[in-house]
C-alpha positions as a Python dict, from the first residue, in 0.01 Angstrom:
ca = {
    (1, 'X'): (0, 0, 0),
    (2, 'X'): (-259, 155, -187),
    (3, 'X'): (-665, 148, -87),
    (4, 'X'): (-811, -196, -261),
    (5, 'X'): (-1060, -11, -514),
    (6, 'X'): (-1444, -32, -408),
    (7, 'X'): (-1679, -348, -584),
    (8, 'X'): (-1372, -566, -649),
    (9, 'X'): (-1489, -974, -648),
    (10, 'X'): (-1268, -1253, -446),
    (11, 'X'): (-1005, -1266, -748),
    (12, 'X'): (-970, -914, -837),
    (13, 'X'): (-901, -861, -476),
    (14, 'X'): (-647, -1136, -442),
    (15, 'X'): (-508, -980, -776),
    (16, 'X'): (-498, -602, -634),
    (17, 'X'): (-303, -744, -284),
    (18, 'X'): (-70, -1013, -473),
    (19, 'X'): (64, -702, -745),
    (20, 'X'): (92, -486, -474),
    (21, 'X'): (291, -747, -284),
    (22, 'X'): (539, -738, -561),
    (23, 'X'): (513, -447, -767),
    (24, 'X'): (619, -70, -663),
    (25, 'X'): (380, 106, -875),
    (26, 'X'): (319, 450, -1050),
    (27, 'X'): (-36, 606, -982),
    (28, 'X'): (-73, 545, -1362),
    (29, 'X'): (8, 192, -1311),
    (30, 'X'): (-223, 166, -1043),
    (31, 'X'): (-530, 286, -1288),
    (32, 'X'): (-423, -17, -1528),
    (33, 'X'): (-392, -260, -1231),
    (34, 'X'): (-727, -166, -1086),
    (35, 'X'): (-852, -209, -1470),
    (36, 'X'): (-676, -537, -1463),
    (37, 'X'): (-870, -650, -1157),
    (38, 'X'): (-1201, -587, -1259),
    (39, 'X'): (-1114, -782, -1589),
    (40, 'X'): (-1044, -1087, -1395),
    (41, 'X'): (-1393, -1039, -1184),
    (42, 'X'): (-1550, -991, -1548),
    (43, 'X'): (-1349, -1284, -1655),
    (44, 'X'): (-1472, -1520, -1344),
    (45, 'X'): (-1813, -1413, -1382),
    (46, 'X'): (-1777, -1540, -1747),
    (47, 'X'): (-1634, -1852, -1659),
    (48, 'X'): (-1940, -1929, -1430),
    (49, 'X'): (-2204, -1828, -1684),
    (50, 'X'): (-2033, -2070, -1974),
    (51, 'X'): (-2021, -2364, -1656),
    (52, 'X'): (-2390, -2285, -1603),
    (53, 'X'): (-2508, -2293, -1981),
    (54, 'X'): (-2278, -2579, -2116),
    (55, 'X'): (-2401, -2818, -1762),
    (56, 'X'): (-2742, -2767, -1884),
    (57, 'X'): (-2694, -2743, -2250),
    (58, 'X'): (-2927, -3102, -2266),
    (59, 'X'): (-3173, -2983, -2117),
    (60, 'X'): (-3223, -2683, -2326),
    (61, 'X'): (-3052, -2671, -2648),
    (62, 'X'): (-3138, -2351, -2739),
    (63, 'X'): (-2842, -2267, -2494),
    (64, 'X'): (-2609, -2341, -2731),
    (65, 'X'): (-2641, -2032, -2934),
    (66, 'X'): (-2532, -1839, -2658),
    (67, 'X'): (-2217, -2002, -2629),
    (68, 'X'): (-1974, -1870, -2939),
    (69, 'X'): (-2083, -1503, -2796),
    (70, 'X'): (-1975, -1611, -2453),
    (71, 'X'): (-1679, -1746, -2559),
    (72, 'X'): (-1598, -1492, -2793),
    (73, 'X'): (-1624, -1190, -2522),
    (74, 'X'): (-1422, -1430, -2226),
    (75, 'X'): (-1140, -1433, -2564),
    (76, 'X'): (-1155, -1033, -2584),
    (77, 'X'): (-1151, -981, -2199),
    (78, 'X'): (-857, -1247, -2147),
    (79, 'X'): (-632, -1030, -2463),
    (80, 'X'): (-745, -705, -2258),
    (81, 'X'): (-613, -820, -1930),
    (82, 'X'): (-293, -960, -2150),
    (83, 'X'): (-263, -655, -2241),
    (84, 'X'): (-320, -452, -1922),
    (85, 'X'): (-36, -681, -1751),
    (86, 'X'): (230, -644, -1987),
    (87, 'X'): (200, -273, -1992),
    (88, 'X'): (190, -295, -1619),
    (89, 'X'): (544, -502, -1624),
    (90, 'X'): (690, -317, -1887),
    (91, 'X'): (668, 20, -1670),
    (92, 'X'): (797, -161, -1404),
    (93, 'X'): (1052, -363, -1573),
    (94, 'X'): (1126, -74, -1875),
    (95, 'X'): (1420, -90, -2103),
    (96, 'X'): (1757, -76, -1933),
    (97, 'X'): (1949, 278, -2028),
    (98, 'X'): (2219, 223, -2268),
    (99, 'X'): (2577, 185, -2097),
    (100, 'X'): (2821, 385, -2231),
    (101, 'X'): (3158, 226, -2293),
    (102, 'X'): (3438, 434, -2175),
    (103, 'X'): (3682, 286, -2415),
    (104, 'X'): (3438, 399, -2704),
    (105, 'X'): (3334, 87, -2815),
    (106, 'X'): (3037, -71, -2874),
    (107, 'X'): (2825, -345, -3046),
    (108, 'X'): (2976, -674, -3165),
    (109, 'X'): (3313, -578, -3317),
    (110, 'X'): (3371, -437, -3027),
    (111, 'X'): (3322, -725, -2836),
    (112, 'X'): (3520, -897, -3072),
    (113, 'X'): (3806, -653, -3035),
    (114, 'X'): (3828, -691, -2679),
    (115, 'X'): (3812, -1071, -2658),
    (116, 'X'): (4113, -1097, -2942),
    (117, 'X'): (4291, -830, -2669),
    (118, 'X'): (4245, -1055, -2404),
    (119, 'X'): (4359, -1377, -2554),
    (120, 'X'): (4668, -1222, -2708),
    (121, 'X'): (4718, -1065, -2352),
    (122, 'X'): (4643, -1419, -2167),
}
Protein backbone atom coordinates (compact mmCIF):
# COMPACT_ATOMS: atom_id res chain seq x y z
CA UNK A 1 0.00 0.00 0.00
CA UNK A 2 1.22 3.22 -0.84
CA UNK A 3 2.18 6.23 1.90
CA UNK A 4 -1.36 8.26 2.53
CA UNK A 5 -0.10 11.74 1.00
CA UNK A 6 0.72 14.52 3.75
CA UNK A 7 -2.42 17.33 4.67
CA UNK A 8 -5.17 14.94 3.53
CA UNK A 9 -8.74 15.82 5.65
CA UNK A 10 -10.99 12.81 7.27
CA UNK A 11 -12.59 12.05 3.68
CA UNK A 12 -9.71 12.30 1.46
CA UNK A 13 -8.08 9.91 3.79
CA UNK A 14 -10.93 7.46 3.91
CA UNK A 15 -10.87 7.98 0.00
CA UNK A 16 -6.91 7.30 -0.36
CA UNK A 17 -7.34 3.81 2.02
CA UNK A 18 -10.87 2.67 0.45
CA UNK A 19 -9.16 2.98 -3.53
CA UNK A 20 -6.28 1.44 -2.34
CA UNK A 21 -8.37 -1.32 -0.78
CA UNK A 22 -9.65 -2.07 -4.19
CA UNK A 23 -7.63 -0.72 -6.81
CA UNK A 24 -3.96 -2.04 -7.93
CA UNK A 25 -2.68 1.15 -9.15
CA UNK A 26 0.00 2.66 -11.56
CA UNK A 27 2.28 5.43 -9.93
CA UNK A 28 0.47 7.65 -12.53
CA UNK A 29 -2.76 6.58 -11.16
CA UNK A 30 -1.69 7.22 -7.84
CA UNK A 31 -0.91 11.15 -8.79
CA UNK A 32 -4.71 11.34 -10.04
CA UNK A 33 -5.99 9.50 -6.91
CA UNK A 34 -4.06 11.69 -4.52
CA UNK A 35 -5.57 14.68 -6.81
CA UNK A 36 -8.87 13.03 -6.34
CA UNK A 37 -8.53 13.12 -2.56
CA UNK A 38 -7.75 16.52 -2.03
CA UNK A 39 -10.83 17.37 -4.32
CA UNK A 40 -13.10 15.69 -1.95
CA UNK A 41 -11.35 17.67 1.20
CA UNK A 42 -11.90 20.87 -1.13
CA UNK A 43 -15.31 19.57 -1.81
CA UNK A 44 -16.21 19.00 2.15
CA UNK A 45 -14.79 22.17 3.05
CA UNK A 46 -17.27 23.66 0.47
CA UNK A 47 -20.09 21.88 1.68
CA UNK A 48 -19.50 23.35 5.24
CA UNK A 49 -19.00 26.94 4.10
CA UNK A 50 -22.52 26.85 1.91
CA UNK A 51 -24.16 25.05 5.49
CA UNK A 52 -22.63 28.00 7.37
CA UNK A 53 -23.81 30.91 4.97
CA UNK A 54 -27.30 29.51 3.90
CA UNK A 55 -28.08 28.72 8.20
CA UNK A 56 -27.46 32.30 8.66
CA UNK A 57 -28.58 33.74 5.43
CA UNK A 58 -31.56 35.71 7.78
CA UNK A 59 -29.54 37.13 9.68
CA UNK A 60 -27.41 38.70 7.11
CA UNK A 61 -28.69 38.85 3.70
CA UNK A 62 -25.91 40.15 2.17
CA UNK A 63 -24.78 36.39 2.38
CA UNK A 64 -26.67 35.54 -0.33
CA UNK A 65 -24.46 36.93 -2.96
CA UNK A 66 -21.91 34.67 -2.02
CA UNK A 67 -23.84 31.74 -2.67
CA UNK A 68 -24.09 31.25 -6.78
CA UNK A 69 -20.03 31.59 -6.54
CA UNK A 70 -20.03 28.89 -3.91
CA UNK A 71 -22.13 26.83 -5.65
CA UNK A 72 -20.73 27.38 -8.85
CA UNK A 73 -16.96 26.34 -7.74
CA UNK A 74 -18.50 23.03 -5.44
CA UNK A 75 -20.17 22.29 -9.44
CA UNK A 76 -16.52 22.65 -11.06
CA UNK A 77 -14.71 20.69 -8.21
CA UNK A 78 -17.48 17.81 -8.18
CA UNK A 79 -16.94 17.52 -12.60
CA UNK A 80 -13.05 17.56 -11.67
CA UNK A 81 -13.20 14.75 -9.26
CA UNK A 82 -15.79 13.04 -11.99
CA UNK A 83 -13.33 13.34 -14.02
CA UNK A 84 -10.26 12.28 -11.99
CA UNK A 85 -12.26 8.90 -11.12
CA UNK A 86 -13.18 7.80 -14.39
CA UNK A 87 -9.72 8.20 -15.71
CA UNK A 88 -8.62 6.41 -12.61
CA UNK A 89 -11.14 3.31 -13.54
CA UNK A 90 -10.58 3.43 -17.02
CA UNK A 91 -6.69 2.63 -16.49
CA UNK A 92 -7.67 0.12 -14.30
CA UNK A 93 -10.53 -1.29 -16.08
CA UNK A 94 -9.03 -0.33 -19.93
CA UNK A 95 -10.46 -1.72 -23.07
CA UNK A 96 -10.31 -5.49 -23.38
CA UNK A 97 -7.68 -6.55 -26.40
CA UNK A 98 -9.47 -7.70 -29.37
CA UNK A 99 -9.84 -11.67 -29.57
CA UNK A 100 -8.86 -13.04 -32.56
CA UNK A 101 -11.10 -15.69 -34.05
CA UNK A 102 -9.24 -18.63 -35.23
CA UNK A 103 -11.85 -19.58 -37.73
CA UNK A 104 -11.39 -15.99 -39.29
CA UNK A 105 -14.48 -14.62 -38.49
CA UNK A 106 -15.65 -11.81 -36.94
CA UNK A 107 -18.41 -9.20 -36.25
CA UNK A 108 -22.11 -10.01 -36.66
CA UNK A 109 -22.31 -12.12 -39.83
CA UNK A 110 -20.11 -14.04 -38.35
CA UNK A 111 -22.03 -14.67 -35.50
CA UNK A 112 -24.77 -15.25 -37.65
CA UNK A 113 -22.86 -17.82 -39.65
CA UNK A 114 -22.02 -19.81 -36.78
CA UNK A 115 -25.43 -19.91 -35.09
CA UNK A 116 -27.16 -21.08 -38.67
CA UNK A 117 -24.05 -23.91 -38.37
CA UNK A 118 -25.13 -24.92 -35.20
CA UNK A 119 -28.82 -25.24 -35.69
CA UNK A 120 -28.43 -27.09 -38.98
CA UNK A 121 -25.84 -29.26 -36.99
CA UNK A 122 -28.34 -29.66 -33.82
Amino acid sequence: MSDEPAGLGDRGRRMWVDSLAIWSLTPAHLVLLEEACRIADRLEWLDSILRAVTGNVKDDPAQLAEIPALLGESRQQSAALKALLAEIRQGQYGPSPATVDPTGGAGVSDLTARIARKQASG
